[in-house]
C-alpha positions in Angstrom: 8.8 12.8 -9.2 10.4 9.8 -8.6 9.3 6.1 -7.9 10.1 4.9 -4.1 8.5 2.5 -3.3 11.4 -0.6 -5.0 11.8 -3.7 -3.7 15.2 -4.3 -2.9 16.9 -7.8 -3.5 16.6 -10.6 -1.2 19.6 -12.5 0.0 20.5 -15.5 -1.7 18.9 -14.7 -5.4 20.8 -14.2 -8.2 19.5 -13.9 -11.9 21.3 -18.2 -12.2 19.2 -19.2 -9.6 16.3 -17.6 -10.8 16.7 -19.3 -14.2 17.2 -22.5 -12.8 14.2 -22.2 -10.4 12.1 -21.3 -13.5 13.5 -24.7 -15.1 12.8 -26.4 -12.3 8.8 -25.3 -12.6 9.0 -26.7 -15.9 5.8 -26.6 -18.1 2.7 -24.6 -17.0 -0.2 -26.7 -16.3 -1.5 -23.8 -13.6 -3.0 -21.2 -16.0 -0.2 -18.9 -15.9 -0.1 -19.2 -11.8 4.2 -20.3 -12.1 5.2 -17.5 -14.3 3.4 -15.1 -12.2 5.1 -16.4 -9.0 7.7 -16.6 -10.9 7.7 -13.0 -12.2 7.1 -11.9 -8.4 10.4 -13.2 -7.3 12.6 -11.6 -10.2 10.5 -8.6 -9.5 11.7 -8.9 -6.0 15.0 -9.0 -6.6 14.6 -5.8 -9.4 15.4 -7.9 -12.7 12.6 -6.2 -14.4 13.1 -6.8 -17.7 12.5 -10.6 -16.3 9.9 -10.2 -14.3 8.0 -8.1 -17.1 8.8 -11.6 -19.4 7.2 -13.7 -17.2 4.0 -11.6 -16.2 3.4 -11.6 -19.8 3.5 -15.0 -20.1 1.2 -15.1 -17.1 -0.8 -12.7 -19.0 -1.0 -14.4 -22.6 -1.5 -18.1 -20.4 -4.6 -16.3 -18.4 -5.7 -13.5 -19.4 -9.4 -12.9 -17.0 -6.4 -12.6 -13.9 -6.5 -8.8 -13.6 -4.2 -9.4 -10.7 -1.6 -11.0 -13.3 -2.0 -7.8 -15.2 -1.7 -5.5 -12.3 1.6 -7.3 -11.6 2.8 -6.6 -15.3 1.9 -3.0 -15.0 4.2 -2.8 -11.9 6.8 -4.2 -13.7 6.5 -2.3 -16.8 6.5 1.0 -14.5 9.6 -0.4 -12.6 11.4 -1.1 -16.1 10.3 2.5 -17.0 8.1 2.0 -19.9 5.1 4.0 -17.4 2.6 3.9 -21.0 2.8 0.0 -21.2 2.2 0.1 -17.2 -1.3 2.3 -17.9 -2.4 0.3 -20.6 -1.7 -3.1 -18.5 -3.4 -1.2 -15.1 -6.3 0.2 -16.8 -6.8 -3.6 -18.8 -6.7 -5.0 -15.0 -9.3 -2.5 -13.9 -11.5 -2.9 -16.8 -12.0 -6.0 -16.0 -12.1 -6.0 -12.0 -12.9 -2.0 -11.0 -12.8 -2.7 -7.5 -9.3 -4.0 -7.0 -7.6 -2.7 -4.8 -4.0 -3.5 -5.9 -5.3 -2.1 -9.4 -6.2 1.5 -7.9 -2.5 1.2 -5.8 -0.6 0.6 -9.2 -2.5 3.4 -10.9 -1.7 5.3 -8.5 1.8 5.0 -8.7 1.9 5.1 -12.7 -0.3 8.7 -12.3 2.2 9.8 -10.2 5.1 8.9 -12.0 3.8 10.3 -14.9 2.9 13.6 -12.9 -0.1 13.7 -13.0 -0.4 13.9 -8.8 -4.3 14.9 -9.2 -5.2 11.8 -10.7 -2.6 9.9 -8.2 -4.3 11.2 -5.2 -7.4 10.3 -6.7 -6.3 6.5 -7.1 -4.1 6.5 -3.6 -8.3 7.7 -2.4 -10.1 5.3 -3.7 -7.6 2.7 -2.7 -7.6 3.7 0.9 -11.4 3.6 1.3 -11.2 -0.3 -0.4 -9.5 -0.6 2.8 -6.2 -2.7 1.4 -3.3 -4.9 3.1 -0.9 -2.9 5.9 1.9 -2.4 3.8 -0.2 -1.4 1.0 -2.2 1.0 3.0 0.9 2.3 4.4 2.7 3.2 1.3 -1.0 4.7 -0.3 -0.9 7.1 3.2 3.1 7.4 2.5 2.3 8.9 -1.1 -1.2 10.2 -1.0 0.7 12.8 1.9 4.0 13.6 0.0 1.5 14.2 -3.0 -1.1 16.6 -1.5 2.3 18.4 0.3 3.8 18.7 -3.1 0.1 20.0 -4.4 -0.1 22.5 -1.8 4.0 23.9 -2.3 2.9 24.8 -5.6 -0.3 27.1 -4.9 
């Protein structure tokens, strides 16, 4: 199976002006907030081995965020290490079960791991913690290719 949901590059950002942006937000005095916004944006763009830096950081700085580790599971998954991105995901659930961007990223971890009966299971319980448009949208994108795929295989 392969991952598609990847955010593609935003106009404008290169990996210099992402350095230079991180200089600019200098020392962290926000609890790890900066290098997660930080990580968002080189996430956006798809330098991953970037992003994954500074969600840890995020991570180390504060780690009762679960939504900090969701982000670094994401990342770890998009960088292809998918057995950092369960440990980070199931850390971040551990600590807050009922988020919903938690049950999304296991979801997509499960399935690129192929395990698409667990996946389903996630995309599930996501959908009935009724989550943001896009994310609903790409739960309903998956949770149907993956029950399809099930059901080719009977």
């Amino acid at each position: 199976m392969t991952l598609r949901h990847r955010c593609g590059p935003r106009k404008g950002w290169t990996p210099e002006a992402l350095v230079r942006r991180e200089k600019a937000i200098g020392p962290n005095p926000w609890g790890g907030y900066n290098h997660n916004s930080l990580g968002r944006e080189f996430f956006q763009v798809g330098y991953w081995e970037m992003a994954v830096s500074e969600f840890e950081k995020a991570v180390e700085i504060n780690p009762w965020q679960a939504l900090f580790k969701v982000n670094l599971a994401r990342a770890y998954l998009s960088a292809g290490d998918a057995k950092k991105a369960q440990r980070a995901v199931d850390a971040a659930l551990r600590q807050e079960p009922n988020s919903v961007a938690g049950m999304f990223a296991a979801g997509l971890i499960h399935e690129k791991l192929g395990h698409a009966d667990e996946a389903i299971r996630w995309y599930r319980r996501c959908l009935a913690l009724k989550p943001s448009l896009g994310m609903r949208w790409q739960a309903e994108e998956s949770l149907d290719w993956l029950v399809r795929e099930r059901e080719k295989g009977r």
